[in-house]
C-alpha positions in Angstrom: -23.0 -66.9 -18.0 -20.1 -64.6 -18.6 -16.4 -65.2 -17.0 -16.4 -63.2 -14.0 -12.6 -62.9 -13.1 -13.7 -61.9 -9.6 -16.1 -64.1 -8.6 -16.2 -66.1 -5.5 -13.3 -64.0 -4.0 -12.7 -63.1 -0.3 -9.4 -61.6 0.5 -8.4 -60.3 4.6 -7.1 -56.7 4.5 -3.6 -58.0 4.3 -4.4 -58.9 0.8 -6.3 -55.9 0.0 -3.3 -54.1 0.8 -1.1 -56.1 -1.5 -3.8 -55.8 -4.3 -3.4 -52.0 -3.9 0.1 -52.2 -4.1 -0.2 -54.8 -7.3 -2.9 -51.9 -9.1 -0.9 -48.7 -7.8 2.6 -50.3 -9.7 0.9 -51.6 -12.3 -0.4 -47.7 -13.0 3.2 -46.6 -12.2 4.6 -48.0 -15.1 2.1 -47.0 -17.4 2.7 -43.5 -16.4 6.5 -44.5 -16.8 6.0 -45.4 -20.3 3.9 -42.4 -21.2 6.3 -40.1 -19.6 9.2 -41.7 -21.6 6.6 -40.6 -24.8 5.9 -36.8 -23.3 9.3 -36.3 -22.8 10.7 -36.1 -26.5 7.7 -33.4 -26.4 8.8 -31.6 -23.4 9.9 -28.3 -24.9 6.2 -28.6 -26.8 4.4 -29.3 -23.7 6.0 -26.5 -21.8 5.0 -24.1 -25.3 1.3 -25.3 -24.7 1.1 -24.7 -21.2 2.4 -21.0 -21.5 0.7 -20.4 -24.9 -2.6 -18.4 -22.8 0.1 -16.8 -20.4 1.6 -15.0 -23.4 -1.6 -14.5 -25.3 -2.8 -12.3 -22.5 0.4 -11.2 -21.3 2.0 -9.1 -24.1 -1.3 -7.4 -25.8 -1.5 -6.6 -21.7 1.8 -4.8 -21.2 1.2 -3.6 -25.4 -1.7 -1.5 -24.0 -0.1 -0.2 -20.7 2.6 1.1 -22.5 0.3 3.2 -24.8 -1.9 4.3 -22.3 1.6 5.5 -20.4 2.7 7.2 -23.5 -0.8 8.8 -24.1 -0.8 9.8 -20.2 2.3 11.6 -20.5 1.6 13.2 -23.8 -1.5 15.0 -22.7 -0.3 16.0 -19.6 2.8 18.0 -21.3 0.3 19.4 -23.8 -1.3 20.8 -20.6 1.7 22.9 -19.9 3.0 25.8 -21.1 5.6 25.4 -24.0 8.5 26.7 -22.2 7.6 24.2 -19.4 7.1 21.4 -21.3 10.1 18.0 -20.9 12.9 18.2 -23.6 15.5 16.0 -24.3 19.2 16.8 -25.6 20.1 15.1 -28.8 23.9 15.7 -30.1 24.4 14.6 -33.7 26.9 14.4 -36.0 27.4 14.5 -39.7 30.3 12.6 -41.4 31.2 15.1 -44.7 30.8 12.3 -46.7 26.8 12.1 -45.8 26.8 15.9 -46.5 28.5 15.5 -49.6 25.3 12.9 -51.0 22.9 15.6 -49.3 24.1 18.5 -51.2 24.2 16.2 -54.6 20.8 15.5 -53.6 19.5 19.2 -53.5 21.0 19.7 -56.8 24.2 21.4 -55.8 27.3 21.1 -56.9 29.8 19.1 -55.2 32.9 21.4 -54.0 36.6 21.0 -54.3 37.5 20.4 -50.8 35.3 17.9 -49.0 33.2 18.6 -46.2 34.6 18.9 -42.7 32.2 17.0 -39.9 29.5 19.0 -39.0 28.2 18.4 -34.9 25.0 20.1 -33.8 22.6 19.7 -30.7 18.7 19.6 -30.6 16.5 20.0 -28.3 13.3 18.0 -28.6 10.0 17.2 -26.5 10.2 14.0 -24.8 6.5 13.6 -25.7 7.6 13.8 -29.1 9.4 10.7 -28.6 8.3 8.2 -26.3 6.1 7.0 -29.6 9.4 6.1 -31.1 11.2 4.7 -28.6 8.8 3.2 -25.5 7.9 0.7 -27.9 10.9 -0.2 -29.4 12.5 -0.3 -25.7 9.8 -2.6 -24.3 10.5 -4.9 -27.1 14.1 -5.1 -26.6 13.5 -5.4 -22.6 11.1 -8.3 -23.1 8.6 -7.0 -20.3 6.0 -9.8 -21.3 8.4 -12.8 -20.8 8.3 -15.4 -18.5 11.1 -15.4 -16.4 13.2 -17.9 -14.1 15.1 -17.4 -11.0 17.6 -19.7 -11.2 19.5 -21.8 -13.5 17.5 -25.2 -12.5 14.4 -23.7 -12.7 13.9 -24.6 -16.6 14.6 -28.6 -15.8 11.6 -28.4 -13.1 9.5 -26.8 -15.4 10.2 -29.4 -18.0 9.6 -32.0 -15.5 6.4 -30.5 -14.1 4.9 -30.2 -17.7 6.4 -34.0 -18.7 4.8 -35.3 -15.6 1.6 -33.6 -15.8 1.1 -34.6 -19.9 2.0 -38.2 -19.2 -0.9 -38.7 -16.3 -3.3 -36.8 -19.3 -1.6 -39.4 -22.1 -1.6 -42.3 -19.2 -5.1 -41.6 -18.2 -7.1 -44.8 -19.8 -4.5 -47.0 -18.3 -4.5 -45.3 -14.8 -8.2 -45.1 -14.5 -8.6 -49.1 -15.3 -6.0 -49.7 -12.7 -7.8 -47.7 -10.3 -11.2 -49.4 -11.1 -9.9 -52.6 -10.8 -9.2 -52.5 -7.3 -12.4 -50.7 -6.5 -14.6 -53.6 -8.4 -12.8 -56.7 -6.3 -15.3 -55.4 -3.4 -18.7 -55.2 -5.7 -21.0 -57.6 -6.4 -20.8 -59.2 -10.2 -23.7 -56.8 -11.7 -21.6 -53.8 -9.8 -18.4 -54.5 -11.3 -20.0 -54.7 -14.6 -21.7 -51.6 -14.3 -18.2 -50.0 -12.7 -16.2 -51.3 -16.3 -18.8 -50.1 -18.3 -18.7 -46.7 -16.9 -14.4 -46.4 -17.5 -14.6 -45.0 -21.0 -17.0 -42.4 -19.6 -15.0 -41.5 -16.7 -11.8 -41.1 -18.8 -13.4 -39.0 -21.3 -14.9 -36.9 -18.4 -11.2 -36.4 -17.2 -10.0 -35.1 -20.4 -12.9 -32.8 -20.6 -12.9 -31.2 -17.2 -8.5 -30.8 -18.6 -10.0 -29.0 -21.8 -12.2 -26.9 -20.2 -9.8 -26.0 -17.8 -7.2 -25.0 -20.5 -9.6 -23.7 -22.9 -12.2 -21.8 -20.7 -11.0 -20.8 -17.8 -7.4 -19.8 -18.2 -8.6 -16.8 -20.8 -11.0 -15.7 -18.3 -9.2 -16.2 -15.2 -6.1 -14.6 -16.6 -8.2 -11.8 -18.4 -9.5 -10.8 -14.5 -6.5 -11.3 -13.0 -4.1 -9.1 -15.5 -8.1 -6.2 -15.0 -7.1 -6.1 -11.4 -3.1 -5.5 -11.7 -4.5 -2.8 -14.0 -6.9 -1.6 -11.9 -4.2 -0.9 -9.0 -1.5 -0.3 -11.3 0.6 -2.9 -10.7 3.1 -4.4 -13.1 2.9 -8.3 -12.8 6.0 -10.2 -12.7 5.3 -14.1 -13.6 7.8 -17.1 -12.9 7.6 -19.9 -15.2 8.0 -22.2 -12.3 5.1 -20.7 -10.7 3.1 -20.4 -13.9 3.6 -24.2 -15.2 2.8 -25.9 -11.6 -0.5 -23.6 -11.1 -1.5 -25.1 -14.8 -0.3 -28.7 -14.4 -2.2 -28.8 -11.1 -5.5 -27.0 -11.9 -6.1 -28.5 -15.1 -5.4 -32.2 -12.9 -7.7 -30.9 -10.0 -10.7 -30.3 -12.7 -10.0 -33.5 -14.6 -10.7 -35.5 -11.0 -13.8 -33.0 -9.8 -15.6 -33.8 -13.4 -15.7 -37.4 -12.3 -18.6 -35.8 -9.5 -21.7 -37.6 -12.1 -20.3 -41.0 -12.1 -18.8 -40.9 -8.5 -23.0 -40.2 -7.6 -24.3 -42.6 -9.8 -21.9 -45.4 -8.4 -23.1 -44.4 -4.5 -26.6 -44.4 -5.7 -26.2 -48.2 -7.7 -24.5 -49.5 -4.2 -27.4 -48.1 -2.5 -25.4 -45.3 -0.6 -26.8 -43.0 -1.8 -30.1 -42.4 -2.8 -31.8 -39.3 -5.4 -34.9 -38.1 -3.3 -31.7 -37.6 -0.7 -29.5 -35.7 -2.7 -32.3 -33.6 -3.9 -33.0 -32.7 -1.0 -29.4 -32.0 -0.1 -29.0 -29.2 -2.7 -28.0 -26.2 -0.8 -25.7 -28.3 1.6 -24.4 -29.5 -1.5 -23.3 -25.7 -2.7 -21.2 -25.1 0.7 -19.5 -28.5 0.7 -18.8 -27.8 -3.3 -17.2 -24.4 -2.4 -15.7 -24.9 0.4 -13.7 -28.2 -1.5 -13.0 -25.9 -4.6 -11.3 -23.2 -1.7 -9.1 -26.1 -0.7 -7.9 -28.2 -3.9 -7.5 -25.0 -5.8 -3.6 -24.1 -5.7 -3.9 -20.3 -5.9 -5.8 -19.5 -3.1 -7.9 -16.8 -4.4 -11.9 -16.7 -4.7 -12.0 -16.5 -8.9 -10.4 -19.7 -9.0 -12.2 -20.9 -6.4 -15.5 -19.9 -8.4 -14.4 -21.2 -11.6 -14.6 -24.5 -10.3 -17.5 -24.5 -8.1 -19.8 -23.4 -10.9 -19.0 -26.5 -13.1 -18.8 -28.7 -9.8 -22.3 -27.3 -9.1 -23.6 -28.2 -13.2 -22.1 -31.3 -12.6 -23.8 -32.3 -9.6 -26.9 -31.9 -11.5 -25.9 -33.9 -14.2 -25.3 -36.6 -11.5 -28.8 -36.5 -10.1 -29.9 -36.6 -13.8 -28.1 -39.9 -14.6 -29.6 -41.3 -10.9 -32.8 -40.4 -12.2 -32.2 -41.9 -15.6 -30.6 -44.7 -15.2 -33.7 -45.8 -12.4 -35.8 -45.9 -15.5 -33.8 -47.2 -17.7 -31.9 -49.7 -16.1 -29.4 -51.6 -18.4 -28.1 -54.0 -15.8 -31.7 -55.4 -15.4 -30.3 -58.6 -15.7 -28.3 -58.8 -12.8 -31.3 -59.2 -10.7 -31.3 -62.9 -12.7 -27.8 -63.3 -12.1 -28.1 -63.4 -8.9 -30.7 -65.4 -8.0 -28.9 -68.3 -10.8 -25.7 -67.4 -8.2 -27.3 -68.2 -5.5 -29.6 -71.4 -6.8 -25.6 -72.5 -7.7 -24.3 -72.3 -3.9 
């Protein structure tokens, strides 16, 4: 029989508590260590995190200003000529330049040189907002992130450090976290609770993916629709910007673990699958109304973007209940037990 490093233990709740505390330190310092690695890649972290921000952001503001442009083109075309926006331009020609212009047209250069020659034009705006709105947005920087304040860089690097080093630190975390849970199972629990760890890790870095992948295009795709839509000109902090990504993309990577949190209830007895079946449509409201509340924004896209995957995942879970009733690969704990209890 297999060494069972938790076998035939019985702690009070003063020593639960001190377990805790051994686990949650021991998961400290590992995310210690892997925030000493994120943080030589800070500046690349924060580049990642704000990479679909500025995807989205300047082709955005790129196509308000042409529609601006166009806007105000055809409604000066509208008016009469005489009517129609101009703009004063005063120039100024050095002799020198005139001198090259007349050799250029073939004339001969005179005796005396040219005296400065100073005009004025009158032009139609319309005629050049093409030239210049771009070039001016460019210079402004319209699609940049901003800051408010001096510090605010620093809490963005440390917001983006942190949250990369609890991705990087995830295996180690996780295991910590599991190995408190399995000192209260029974032997063929705990195994089944180890077993599960690579799987729950991997589905924590998947939920993160998707998050960064598939729903910060959308999201920010309907999001920059609707500033269009009632023509307002967004203004996005960094600060603001990095925490809503560090903590979304952390709140999916914890709400993917949904499958194996049900299949654990279910192998404890819990829980059972003709019960959750039967549970689905209480199961949509409580899945909505906890993606309203983890979800930092506070609006209903976000809100939905999570509670559709919750809901696929809840699925999943009642699949693995179902599967893992047929084919059991813990069949021998059944045997286990009864050669632990023929020992006492």
């Amino acid at each position: 029989m297999a060494f069972d490093q938790f076998r035939d233990r019985t702690m009070s709740f003063g020593e639960h508590l001190e377990e805790l505390r051994t686990y949650l330190l021991r998961a400290l310092y590992g995310l210690f260590v892997a925030m000493c690695i994120t943080s030589y890649f800070g500046d690349w972290v924060v580049g990642i995190l704000t990479y679909p921000l500025l995807q989205q952001i300047e082709p955005w503001y790129r196509k308000q200003i042409a529609l601006r442009v166009d806007t105000f083109r055809r409604a000066q075309e509208m008016l009469p000529p005489e009517s129609r926006e101009l703009v004063g331009v005063n120039a100024r020609l050095e002799g020198e330049t005139l001198a090259k212009l007349s050799e250029s047209l073939g004339l001969a250069r005179p005796e005396k040189p040219f005296a400065p020659l100073e005009f004025s034009l009158a032009l139609p705006v319309a005629d050049l907002l093409d030239k210049v709105a771009q070039p001016m947005a460019e210079v402004s920087g319209r699609w940049n992130i901003k800051g408010l304040s001096a510090q605010e860089p620093f809490v963005v690097y440390f917001k983006s450090v942190l949250g990369a080093a609890v991705v990087l630190g995830a295996p180690w975390i996780f295991y910590q976290l599991y190995s408190f849970v399995a000192v209260g199972l029974y032997a063929h629990e705990r195994r089944f609770l180890m077993l599960s760890l690579p799987f729950s890790v991997g589905l924590f870095l998947f939920g993160v993916f998707v998050c960064y992948f598939l729903v910060f295009p959308r999201m920010l795709a309907f999001f920059l629709w609707t500033n269009e839509w009632l023509k307002v000109d967004p203004d996005i902090r960094l600060n603001e910007w990095v925490g809503f990504c560090v903590v979304l993309m952390l709140i999916f990577g914890v709400a993917f673990q949904l499958p194996l949190f049900m299949l654990l209830l279910d192998r404890v007895g819990i829980i059972s699958h003709e019960w959750m079946a039967g549970q689905r449509r209480m199961a949509i409201l409580i899945l909505a109304a906890v993606s309203a509340v983890v979800t930092p924004g506070g609006d209903p896209i976000t809100m939905i973007f999570l509670a559709i995957p919750l809901y696929v995942l809840f699925e999943l879970g009642l699949a693995l209940m179902v599967y893992f009733r047929r084919h059991d690969p813990f069949s021998s704990a059944d045997s286990e037990s009864s050669e632990l209890a023929a020992e006492i």
